[in-house]
N, C-alpha and C positions, 0 to 999 in steps of 0.2 A: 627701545632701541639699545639704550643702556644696561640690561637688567643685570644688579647686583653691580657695579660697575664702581670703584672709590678712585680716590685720589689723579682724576684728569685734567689734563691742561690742553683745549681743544681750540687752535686759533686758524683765524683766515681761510674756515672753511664752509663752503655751503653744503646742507641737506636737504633729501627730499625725501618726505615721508609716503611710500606708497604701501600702507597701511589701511584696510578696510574699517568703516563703521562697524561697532557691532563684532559679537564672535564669531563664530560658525556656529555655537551650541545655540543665541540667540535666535538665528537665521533657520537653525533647525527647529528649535518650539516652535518658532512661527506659522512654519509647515505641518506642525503635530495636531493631538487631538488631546489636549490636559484634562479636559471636560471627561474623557472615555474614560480616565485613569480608575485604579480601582480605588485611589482614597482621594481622588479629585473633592473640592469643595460645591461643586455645581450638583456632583451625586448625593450630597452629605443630605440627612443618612441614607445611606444605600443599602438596598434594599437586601437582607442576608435571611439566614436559616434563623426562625425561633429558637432560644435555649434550648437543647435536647432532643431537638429535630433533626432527620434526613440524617445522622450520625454517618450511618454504614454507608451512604453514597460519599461524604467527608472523606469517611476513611478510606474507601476503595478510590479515592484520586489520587491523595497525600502518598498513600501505601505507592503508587504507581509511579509517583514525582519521588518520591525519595530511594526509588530501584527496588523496593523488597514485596515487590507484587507478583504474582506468576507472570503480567503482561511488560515484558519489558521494552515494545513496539514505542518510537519516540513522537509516536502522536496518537493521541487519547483524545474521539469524540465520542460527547454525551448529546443523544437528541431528543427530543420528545415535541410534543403539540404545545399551541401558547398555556400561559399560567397555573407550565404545574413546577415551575420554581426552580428553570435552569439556574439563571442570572443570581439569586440567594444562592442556590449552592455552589454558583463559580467564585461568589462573592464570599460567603464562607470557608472555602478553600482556598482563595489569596491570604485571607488573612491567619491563615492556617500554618500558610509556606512561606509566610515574611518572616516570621522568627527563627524559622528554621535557616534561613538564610538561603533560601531556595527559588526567590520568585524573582524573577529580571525584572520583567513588564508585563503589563494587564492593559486590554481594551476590550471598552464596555459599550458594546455597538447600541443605538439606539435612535430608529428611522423618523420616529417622533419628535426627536431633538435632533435641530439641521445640523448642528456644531462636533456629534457624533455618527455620521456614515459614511463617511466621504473616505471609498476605497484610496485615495491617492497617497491620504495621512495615514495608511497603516502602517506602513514601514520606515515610516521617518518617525511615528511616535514610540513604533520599538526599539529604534536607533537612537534615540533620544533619551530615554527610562534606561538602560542598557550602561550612555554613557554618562548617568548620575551615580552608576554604581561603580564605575570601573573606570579609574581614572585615566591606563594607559589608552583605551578606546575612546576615552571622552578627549585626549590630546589629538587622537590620531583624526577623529574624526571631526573634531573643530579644525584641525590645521584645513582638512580636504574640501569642505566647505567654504571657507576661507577663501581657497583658491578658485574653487568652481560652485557659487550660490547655487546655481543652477542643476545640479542634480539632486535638489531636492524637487524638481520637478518633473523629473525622467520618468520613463515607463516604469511601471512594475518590479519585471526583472532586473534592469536596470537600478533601480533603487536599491532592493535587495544586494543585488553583487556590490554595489556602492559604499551603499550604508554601514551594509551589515557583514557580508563575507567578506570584504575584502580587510576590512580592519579588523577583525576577529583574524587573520591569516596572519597577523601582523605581529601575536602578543602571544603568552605563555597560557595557554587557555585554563591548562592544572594547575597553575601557581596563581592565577587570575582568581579561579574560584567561580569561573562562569559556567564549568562543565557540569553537566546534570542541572542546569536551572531553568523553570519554568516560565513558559510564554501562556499567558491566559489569553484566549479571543475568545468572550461571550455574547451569544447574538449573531453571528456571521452573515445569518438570513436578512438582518437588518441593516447592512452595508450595501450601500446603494449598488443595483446593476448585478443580476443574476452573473452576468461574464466575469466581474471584476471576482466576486462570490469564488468561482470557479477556479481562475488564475490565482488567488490567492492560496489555495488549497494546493494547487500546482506547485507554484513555486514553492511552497513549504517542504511539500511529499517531496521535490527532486532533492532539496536540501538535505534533507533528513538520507534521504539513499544515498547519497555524495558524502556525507557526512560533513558539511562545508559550514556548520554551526553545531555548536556542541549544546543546545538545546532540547527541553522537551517542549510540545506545543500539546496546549489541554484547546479543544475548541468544541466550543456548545450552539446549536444552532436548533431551528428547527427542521423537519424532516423534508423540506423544499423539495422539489424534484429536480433540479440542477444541481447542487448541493448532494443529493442520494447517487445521481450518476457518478458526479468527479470522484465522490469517496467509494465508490463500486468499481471503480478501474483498477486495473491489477497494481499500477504505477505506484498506488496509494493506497491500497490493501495491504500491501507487501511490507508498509512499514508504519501501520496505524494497529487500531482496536479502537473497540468501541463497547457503549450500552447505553441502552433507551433507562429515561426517566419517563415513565409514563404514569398517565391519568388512573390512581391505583386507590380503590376502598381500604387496601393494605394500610396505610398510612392515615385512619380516621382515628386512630389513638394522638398522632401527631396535630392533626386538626384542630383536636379537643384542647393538646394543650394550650396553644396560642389563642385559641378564643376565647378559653378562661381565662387566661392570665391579663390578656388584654381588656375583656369585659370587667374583668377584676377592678385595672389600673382606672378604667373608667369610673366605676362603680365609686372608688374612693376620691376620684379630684371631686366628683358631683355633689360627694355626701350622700350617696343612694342608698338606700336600705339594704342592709347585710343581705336578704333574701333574693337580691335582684344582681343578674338575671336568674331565673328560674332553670333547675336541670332540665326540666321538659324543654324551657326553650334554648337551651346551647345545645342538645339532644337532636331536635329539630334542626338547628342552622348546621351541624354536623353532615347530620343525614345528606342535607342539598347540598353541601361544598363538596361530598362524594370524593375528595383527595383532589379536587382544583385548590391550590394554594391563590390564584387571582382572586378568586372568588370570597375565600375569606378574609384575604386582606381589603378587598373594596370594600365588605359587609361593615368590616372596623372604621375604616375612615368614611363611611356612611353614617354611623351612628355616631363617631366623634365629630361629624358635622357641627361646626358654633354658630352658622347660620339656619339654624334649627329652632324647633321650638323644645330640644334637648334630649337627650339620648334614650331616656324612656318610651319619647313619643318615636325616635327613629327606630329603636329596636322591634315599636310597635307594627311601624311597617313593613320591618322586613321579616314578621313572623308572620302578616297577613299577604305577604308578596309569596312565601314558601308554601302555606297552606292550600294555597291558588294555583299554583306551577303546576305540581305536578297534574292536575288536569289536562294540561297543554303541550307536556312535554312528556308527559310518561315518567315512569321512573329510573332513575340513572341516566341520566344525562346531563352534567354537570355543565359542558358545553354550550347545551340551546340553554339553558338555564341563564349562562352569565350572560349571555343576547338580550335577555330580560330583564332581568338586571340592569341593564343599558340601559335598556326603553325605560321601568319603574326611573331611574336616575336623570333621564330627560325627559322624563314627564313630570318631573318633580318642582320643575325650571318654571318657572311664574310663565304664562303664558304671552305675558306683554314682553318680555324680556326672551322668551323662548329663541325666535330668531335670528336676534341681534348674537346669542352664543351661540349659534349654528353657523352661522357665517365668518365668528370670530375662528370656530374650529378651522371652519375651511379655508380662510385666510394665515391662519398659521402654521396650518401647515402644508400650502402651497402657493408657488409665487410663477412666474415664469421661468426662473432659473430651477426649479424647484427646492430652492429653498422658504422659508417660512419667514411671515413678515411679523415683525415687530409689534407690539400691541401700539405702540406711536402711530406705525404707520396706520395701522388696521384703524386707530380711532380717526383718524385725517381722512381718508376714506373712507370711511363711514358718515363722517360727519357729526360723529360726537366726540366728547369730551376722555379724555385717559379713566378720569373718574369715572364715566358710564360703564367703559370697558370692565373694569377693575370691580363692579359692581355686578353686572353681567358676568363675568369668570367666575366672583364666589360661590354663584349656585353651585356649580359643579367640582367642586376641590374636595369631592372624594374618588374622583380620576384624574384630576388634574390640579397641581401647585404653582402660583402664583409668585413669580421671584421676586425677592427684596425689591429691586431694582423696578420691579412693577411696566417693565414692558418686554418678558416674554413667559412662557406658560412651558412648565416640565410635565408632560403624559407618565402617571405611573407605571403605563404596560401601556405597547403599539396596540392592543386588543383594543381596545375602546376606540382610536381611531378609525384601524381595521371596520370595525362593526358599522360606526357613521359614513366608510366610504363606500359601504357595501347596502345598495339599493333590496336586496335580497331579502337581507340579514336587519335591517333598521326603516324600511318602508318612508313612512313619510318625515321621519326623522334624517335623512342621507341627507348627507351637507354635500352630494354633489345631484349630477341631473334636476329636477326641475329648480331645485335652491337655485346652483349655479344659471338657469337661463334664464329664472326671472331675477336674477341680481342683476345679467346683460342689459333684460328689457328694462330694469330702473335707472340702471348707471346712463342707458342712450337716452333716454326720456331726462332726463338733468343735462344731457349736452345738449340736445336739442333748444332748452330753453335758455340756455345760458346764450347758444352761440345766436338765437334769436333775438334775444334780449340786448347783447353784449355789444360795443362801438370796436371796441379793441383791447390788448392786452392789459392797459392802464385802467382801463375802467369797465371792471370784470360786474354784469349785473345777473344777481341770483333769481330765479325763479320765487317764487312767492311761497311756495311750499318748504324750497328749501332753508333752514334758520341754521347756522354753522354756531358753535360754543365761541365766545372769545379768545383764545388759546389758538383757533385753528385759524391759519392764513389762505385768504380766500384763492392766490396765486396755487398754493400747495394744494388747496381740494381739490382745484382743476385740474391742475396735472395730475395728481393721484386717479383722479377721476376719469382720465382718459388715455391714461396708460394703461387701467385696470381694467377699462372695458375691452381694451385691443389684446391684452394677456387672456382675459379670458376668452375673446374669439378664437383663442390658438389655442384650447384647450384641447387636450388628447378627449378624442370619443365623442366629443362636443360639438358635429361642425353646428356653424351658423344657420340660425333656425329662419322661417321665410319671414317671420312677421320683425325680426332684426334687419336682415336683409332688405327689407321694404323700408324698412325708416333711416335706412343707412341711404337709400338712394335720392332721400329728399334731404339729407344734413349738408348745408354749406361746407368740405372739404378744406377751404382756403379760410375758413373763419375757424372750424375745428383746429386747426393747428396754429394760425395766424394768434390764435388766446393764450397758447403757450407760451413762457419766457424763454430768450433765444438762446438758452444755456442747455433747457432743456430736452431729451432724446430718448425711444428707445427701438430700436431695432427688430424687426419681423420678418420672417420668409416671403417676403410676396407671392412667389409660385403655392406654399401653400396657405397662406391665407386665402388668395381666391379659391383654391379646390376647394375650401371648406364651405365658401359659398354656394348656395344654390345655384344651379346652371344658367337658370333664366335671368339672372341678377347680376351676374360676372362681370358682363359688358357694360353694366352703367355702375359699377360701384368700382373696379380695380382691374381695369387692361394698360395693356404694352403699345405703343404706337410709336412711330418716326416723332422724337421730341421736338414741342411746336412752338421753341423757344428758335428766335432768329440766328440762325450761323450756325446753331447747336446739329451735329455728324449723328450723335446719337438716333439708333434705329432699334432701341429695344427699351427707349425712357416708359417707367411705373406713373400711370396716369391715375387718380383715385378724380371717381364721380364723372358727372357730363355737364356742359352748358354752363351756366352759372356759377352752379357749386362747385367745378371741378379744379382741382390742383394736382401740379406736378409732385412726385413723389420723389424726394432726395433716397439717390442710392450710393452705398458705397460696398464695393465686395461681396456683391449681391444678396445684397440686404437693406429693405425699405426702413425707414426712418420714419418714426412719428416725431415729429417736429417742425417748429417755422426754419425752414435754413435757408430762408433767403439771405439773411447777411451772410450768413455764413458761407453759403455758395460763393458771392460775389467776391466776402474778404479773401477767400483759398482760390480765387481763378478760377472755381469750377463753376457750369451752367448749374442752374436750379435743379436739373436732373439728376446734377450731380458727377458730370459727365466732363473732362478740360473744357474750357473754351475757347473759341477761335480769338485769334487779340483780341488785346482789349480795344473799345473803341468809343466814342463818345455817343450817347442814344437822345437823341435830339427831342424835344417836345412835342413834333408831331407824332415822333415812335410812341412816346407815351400815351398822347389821345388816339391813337389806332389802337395801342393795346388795351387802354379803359374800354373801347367801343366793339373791342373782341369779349370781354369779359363780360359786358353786359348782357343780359339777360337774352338767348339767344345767339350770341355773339361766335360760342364755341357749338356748329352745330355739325358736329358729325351723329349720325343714328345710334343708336341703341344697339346695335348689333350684339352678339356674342365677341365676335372678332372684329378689327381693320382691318382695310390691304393698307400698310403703310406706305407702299411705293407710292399711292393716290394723294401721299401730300405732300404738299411743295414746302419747301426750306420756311416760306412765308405762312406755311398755316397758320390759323388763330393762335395766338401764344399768350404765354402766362409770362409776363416780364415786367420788372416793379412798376404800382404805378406810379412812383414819384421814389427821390432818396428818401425822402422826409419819410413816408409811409414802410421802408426799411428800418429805417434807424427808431423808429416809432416816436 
């Protein structure tokens, strides 16, 4: 308030501070992606060009970003198929143009890691990197922030004019030293959302023909077919160029040198005999890498495996895994090669542990939100231990690294995910299709027994089969456990299969949630939940009826099960609720359905033994049908309404 301010004498007066928490720069990190940066510590080491490699593709970017190119078009993409080493040489090329004083910002997409795709933080983390470098912009655009947090959450375009043009409009852009500096986006294909993919490209190209940022943009992707359109429009022809980094034998001198130099560095931490490996056999692993740079890099961090029986014996299987291939594959084809590759690398997985990493894939990297779940969560759900996890993940850390911190998992390439989600391409390896429906069928067969078993949410009893580690709390298994069956019924491609559907229509509904702790919640489509149901099953597992709760107007309340089992479904915003929210209903005024209530009013103890004797076992008996006529029931149908306080407040 004072700043620089000496020698005052301030009396008899009051202030008020209406100053925000926090900067705007803060408020903007928050919104960024640091992870994506190109010298982020979550990439470290990130993944670059061998000494002496890919040079001339180096030099034909730098050459481009520095003006003395024949293309002087102020966006420059490079495309090609997975792992022939976009990402190294966009990485190589940052570090190329930071000396030069030429590089603003870099993001380094990556759909594998959730904390890098998220279209919404692209142009907040260039706005961001941008004003570390440039203090009048870093003024201008903390003050703006400041005033309004909230456009860090705006559209797209909106963001852009925001963020970036309009305070760039604001400053001496030649005396700034921002004119001619490079934007790196490596990956674009990996930014969630083909549209977002597209509109990104958009709004860049209109800039660029505007000239509304005095930027060049390098962007690397693969050759997507969304992606090949936007940049096929004339809007964005008109002021790009481009060239393919493709799958090229041209480039097996380069091969050689990284796998010698690397077999090398092995050779001497092991103490290996100067003669090893053998020319024949770097000669051989040459041949199959065929100019796939993935390929040679997983072959290294195969053989530098420590959970091995040591690099001898691994190098041993991957001269006998090459000698084998091309039988299968024919020759030159690098591609189905590294498929195989896959397979040899999970088949390599103990086979008692095989699963429990298939599943760990598939949980990490999808969730409901489709972000990726925590190895915490993953072992809570599972029902083992962080340590099992952690043991389980080693096998495979020559695709995937294991962070300090020991509860999340970095994919060295989206290809190795790619290949597990593809039933095609990985057969009985896909960590989705039948993995995912027999995880459904195990995850209902453990509610089944619990809510058989179980009196109430205080005294949760486990099936006999199931043994939880001491670390896990048995409240959190359950819930994990029955949130994670309900996400996975909602799976894209997945509906509900009949022999789920059958064991869904004999599960107590009002025990399955009544187990819950009353904090607990998570939200589902109910219109498509049931589509995904089979047809014949709709009507006894999740219809709509006049809510048969007393006084309750509601003519469209979410019923889950019939008779016994059945409970009302809490909605709000039209969206079902997995949860107990009976208190919750009653403490917010709303009916169980979720719906206002009529006054409040006093429910007398005969109300209660009418409603235990509706709940009873036949008590709730409308038919099976597919549908109700709701008009056919009276305000007084069977209802679901507490049956005691006591039995609320548990």
């Amino acid at each position: 308030m004072f700043d620089r301010a000496h020698d005052l004498v301030i009396s008899n007066s009051h202030f008020v501070d209406n100053s925000r928490a926090g900067s705007g720069l803060e408020i903007l990190l928050n919104k960024s992606m640091p992870d994506a940066f190109h010298d982020s510590g979550a990439r470290h080491p990130p993944p670059r060009c061998h000494y002496g490699t890919r040079m001339d593709y180096i030099a034909q970017i730098t050459s481009w970003a520095l003006g003395t190119s024949d293309h002087q078009e102020p966006i420059l993409w490079m495309y090609g198929p997975f792992g022939v080493g976009k990402t190294a040489v966009a990485q190589s090329s940052a570090e190329a143009l930071k000396p030069e004083n030429k590089l603003i910002a870099t993001l380094f997409f990556s759909r594998s890691n959730t904390n890098r795709d998220d279209p919404q933080r692209v142009f907040t983390s260039i706005a961001y990197q941008v004003a570390t470098i440039c203090e009048q912009f870093s003024d201008l655009i903390d003050a703006r922030i400041r005033k309004d947090p909230a456009l860090t959450t705006k559209s797209l375009p909106k963001q852009f004019e925001d963020l970036i043009v309009s305070p760039l409009s604001k400053i001496d852009v030649a005396q700034s030293g921002l004119k001619g500096c490079v934007v790196i986006i490596d990956g674009l294909d990996e930014c969630r959302g083909a549209a977002d993919q597209s509109e990104i490209i958009e709004i860049i190209a209109t800039s660029a023909r505007n000239q509304t940022t005095p930027f060049r943009w390098f962007i690397t992707s693969r050759p997507e077919d969304s992606i090949i359109q936007t940049m096929n429009a004339h809007s964005v022809t008109s002021v790009s160029s481009r060239f393919e980094l493709p799958v090229s034998r041209e480039i097996d001198h380069e091969i050689l040198v990284y796998l010698t130099d690397n077999l090398n560095q092995i050779r001497k931490h092991y103490c290996l005999p100067k003669q090893w490996p053998s020319e024949e056999a770097i000669a051989l692993l040459v041949e199959h890498t065929a100019g796939l740079w993935i390929y040679a890099a997983t072959i290294i961090r195969f053989i530098k495996d420590v959970d091995s029986f040591g690099p001898e014996d691994q190098l041993r299987i991957v001269l006998e895994f090459a000698n084998s291939i091309s039988r299968k594959v024919g020759p030159r084809n690098p591609l189905a090669e590294m498929d195989l590759f896959y397979v040899l690398i999970m088949e390599r997985v103990p086979s008692n542990v095989r699963l429990t990493v298939r599943r760990v894939l598939f949980l990490h990297s999808w969730d409901q939100a489709g972000q990726g779940m925590g190895l915490d969560r993953i072992a809570t759900t599972l029902g083992l231990s962080l340590q099992q996890i952690h043991r389980s993940c080693a096998t495979i850390q020559s695709v995937a690294e294991l962070h300090e911190s020991g509860r999340s998992l970095t994919f060295y390439h989206a290809s190795f995910l790619d290949f597990l989600k593809d039933s095609a391409r990985s057969g009985d390896l896909c960590i989705h299709g039948q993995l995912l429906i027999d995880l459904r069928h195990e995850l209902l067969d453990s509610l089944q027994g619990i809510t058989f078993l179980s009196a109430d949410s205080s005294r949760i009893v486990l099936p006999p089969h199931i043994v939880l580690p001491e670390e896990i709390d048995i409240h959190e298994y359950y819930q994990s456990t029955v949130f994670l069956f309900f996400d996975l019924c909602c799976f894209a491609d997945y509906p509900i299969d009949t022999i789920t559907a059958r064991s869904l229509t004999r599960i107590s509904f009002s025990k399955l949630f009544g187990l819950l702790p009353l904090s607990a919640s998570r939200a589902i489509d109910g219109y498509e939940f049931r589509k995904r149901l089979p047809a014949k099953f709709r009507g006894r597992i999740l219809w709509q009826s006049t809510c048969p709760f007393p006084g309750c107007l509601n003519t469209k309340a979410w019923i889950w099960g019939r008779n016994e089992n059945a409970e009302i479904a809490y909605t709000c915003l039209e969206a079902i609720f997995i949860a107990d929210n009976r208190l919750q209903a009653f403490t917010a005024g709303n009916c169980r359905c979720g719906a206002p209530s009529v006054p409040s009013r006093t429910i007398s103890r005969e109300h209660h033994q009418h409603t235990r004797a509706l709940l009873a076992p036949g008590g709730f008996g409308f038919t099976a049908d597919d549908s109700v006529n709701s008009s056919s029931l009276s305000p007084l149908a069977p209802a679901f309404v507490p049956r005691s306080r006591q039995s609320l407040g548990r």
